[in-house]
matplotlib code that plots the C-alpha trace (Angstrom):
import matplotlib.pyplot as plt

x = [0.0, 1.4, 0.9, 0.1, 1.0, -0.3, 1.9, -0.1, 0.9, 0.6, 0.9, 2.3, 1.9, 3.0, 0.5, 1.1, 1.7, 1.4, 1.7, -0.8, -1.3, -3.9, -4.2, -4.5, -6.1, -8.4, -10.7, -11.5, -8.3, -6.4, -4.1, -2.0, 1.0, 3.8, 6.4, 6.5, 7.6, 4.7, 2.2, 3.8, 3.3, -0.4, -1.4, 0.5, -2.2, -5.3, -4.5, -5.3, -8.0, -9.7, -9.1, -10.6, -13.8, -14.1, -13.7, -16.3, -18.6, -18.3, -17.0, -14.0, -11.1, -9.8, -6.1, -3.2, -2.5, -1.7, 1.9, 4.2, 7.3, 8.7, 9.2, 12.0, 11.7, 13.8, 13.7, 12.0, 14.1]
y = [0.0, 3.1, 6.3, 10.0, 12.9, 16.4, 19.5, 22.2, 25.9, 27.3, 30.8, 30.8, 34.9, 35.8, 37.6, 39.0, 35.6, 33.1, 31.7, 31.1, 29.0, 28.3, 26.4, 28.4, 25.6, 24.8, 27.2, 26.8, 24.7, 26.5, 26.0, 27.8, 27.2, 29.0, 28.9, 28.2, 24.7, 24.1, 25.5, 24.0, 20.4, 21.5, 22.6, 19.1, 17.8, 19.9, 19.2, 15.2, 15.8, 18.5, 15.8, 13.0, 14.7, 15.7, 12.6, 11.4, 13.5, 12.9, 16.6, 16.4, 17.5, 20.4, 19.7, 21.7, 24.9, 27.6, 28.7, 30.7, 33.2, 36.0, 39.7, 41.7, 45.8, 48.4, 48.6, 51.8, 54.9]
z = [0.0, -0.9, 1.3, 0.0, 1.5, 1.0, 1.4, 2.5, 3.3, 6.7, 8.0, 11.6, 12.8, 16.5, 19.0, 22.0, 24.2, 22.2, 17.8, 15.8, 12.5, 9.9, 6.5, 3.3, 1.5, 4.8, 5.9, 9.5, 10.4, 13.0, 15.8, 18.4, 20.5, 22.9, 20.3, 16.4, 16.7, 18.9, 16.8, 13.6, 15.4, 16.4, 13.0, 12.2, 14.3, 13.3, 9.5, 10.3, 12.2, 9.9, 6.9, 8.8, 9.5, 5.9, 4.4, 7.7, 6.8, 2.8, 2.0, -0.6, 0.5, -1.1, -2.6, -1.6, -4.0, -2.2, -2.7, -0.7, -1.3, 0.0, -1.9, -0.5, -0.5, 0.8, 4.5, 5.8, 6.5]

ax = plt.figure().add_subplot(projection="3d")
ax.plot(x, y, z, "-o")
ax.set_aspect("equal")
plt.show()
């Protein structure tokens, strides 16, 4: 049996006392965690569980397209 994996984009933003993440491609999937490893492993976490109620509840799941780059400008004066 051969196993698929799906690469999806996160964005991770810092608040006040704590990280936050949430799925591009998954609206609604979100996690949050004291530092950004944390919250990468709890988005880890909320992806599978997100997916597994989909497919539970017979919605398709949506495949991963988002992408994600960085643009450089001039710094501020």
């Amino acid at each position: 049996m051969r196993i698929e994996h799906m690469r999806y984009a996160i964005v991770i933003e810092k608040g006040e006392r704590n990280y936050s993440a949430y799925v591009l491609d998954l609206p609604g999937c979100v996690a949050t965690g004291d530092t950004p490893e944390e919250v990468e492993s709890e988005i880890r976490a909320a992806i599978e569980f997100h997916i597994e109620g989909m497919l539970e509840d017979g919605a398709p799941v949506p495949p991963p397209s988002s992408l994600v780059t960085y643009v450089e400008v001039p710094a501020a004066a």
